[in-house]
N, C-alpha and C positions, 0 to 999 in steps of 0.2 A: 229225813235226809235221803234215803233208798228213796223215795218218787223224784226227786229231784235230780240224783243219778240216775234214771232211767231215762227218764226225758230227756237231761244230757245228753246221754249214748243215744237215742232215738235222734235228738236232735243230728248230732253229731253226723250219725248214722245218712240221715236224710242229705245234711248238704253233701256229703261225697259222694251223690247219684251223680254229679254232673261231672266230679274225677271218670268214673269207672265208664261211664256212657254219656253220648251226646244229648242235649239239653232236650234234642226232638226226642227223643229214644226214651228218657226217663222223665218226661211230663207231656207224652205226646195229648194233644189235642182230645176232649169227648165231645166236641161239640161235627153235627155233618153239616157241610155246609156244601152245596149244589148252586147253577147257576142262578136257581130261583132266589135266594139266600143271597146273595150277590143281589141281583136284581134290587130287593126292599130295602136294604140298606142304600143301595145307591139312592133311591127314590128318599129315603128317612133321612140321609146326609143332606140330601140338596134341596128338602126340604125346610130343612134348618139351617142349611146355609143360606137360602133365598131373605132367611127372616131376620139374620144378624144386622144385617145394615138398619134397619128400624131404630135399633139399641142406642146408636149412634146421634141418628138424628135425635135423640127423645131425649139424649144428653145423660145415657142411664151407663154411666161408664161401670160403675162398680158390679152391673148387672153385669154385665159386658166382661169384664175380667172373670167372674164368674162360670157365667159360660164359655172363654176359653179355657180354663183349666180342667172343668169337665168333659170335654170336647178332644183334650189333649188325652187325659184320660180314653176315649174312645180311641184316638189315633193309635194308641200305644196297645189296645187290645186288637185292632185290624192288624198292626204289624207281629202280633203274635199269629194272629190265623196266619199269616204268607207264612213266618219258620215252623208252625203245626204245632205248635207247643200251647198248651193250656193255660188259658191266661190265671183260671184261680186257684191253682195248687203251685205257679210258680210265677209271681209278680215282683221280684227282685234282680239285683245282680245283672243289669242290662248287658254289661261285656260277655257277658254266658250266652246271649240268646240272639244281640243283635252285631250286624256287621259295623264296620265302621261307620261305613256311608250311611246306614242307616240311627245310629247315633248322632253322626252328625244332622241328618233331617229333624233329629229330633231337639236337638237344641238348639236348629236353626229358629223355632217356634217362641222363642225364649230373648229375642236381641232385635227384635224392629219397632218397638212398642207396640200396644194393642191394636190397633188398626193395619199394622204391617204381619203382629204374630197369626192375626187369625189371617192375612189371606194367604199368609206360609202354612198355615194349618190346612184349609181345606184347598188348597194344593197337594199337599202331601197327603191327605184324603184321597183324593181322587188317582194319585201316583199308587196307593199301594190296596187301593180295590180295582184297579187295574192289573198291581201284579198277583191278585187275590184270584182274579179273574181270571187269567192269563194262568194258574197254577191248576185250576178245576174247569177251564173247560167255557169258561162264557158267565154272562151275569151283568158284565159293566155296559151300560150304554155310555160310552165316551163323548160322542158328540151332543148328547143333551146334558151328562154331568159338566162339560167345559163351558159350554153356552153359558149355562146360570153362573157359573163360574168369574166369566167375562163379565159377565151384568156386576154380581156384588164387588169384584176385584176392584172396578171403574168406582162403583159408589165408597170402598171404603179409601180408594185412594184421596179420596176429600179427608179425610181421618187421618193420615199417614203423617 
């Protein structure tokens, strides 16, 4: 029973890091990320966004649902790097970390069916390695991430 009370009070202990200090402040960020880091994800996102619409025509929906919600998962770790908090020591408690608005982006991913969530997703992709970008300095190429962007948006709207 004493290990279990300890973990308790540890536990305990852990969640009022976010009473006593701000969410950045008590799980700030270990990961550096520069605009090179920016750059390859931009390059890794739109590369895999170029490849979604495939999914579609192949009629491979369950694929498809699939890779949004891992994908969603990714969303939700970019929008950790913009508030600098560490995605794996605190992946809970979204009201702690995220603004409204960005809450709301985040459920907006959730309400158009598959064909509409994912291109609300890699919108929102591209919105918040933009404010990623915009926070360190450089990294996004804008006008080649929206370009492809245009392309799959137009193909998945056949899906919508």
């Amino acid at each position: 029973m004493k290990d279990y009370e300890e973990s308790y009070e540890e536990s305990n202990a852990e969640s009022m890091k976010s009473v006593i200090k701000p969410p950045a402040e008590a799980w700030p960020t270990t990961k550096t990320i520069t605009p090179d880091t920016i750059r390859q994800q931009t390059t890794d996102f739109a590369v895999v966004m170029a490849a979604i619409p495939s999914s579609f025509y192949s009629s491979e929906i369950h694929s498809t649902r699939f890779q949004l919600e891992l994908y969603r998962i990714d969303l939700v770790k970019l929008m950790y790097d913009v508030v600098g908090i560490d995605y794996a020591r605190r992946y809970k408690h979204f009201t702690e970390l995220f603004s409204g608005k960005q809450l709301d982006d985040l459920a907006s991913t959730y309400s158009g069916g598959v064909a509409g969530d994912m291109i609300t997703l890699w919108y929102l992709v591209g919105k918040y390695l933009q404010n990623l970008s915009d926070k360190i300095g450089g990294g996004f190429d804008a006008d080649w991430y929206w370009n492809i962007y245009a392309v799959v948006k137009s193909q998945l709207l056949e899906f919508a």
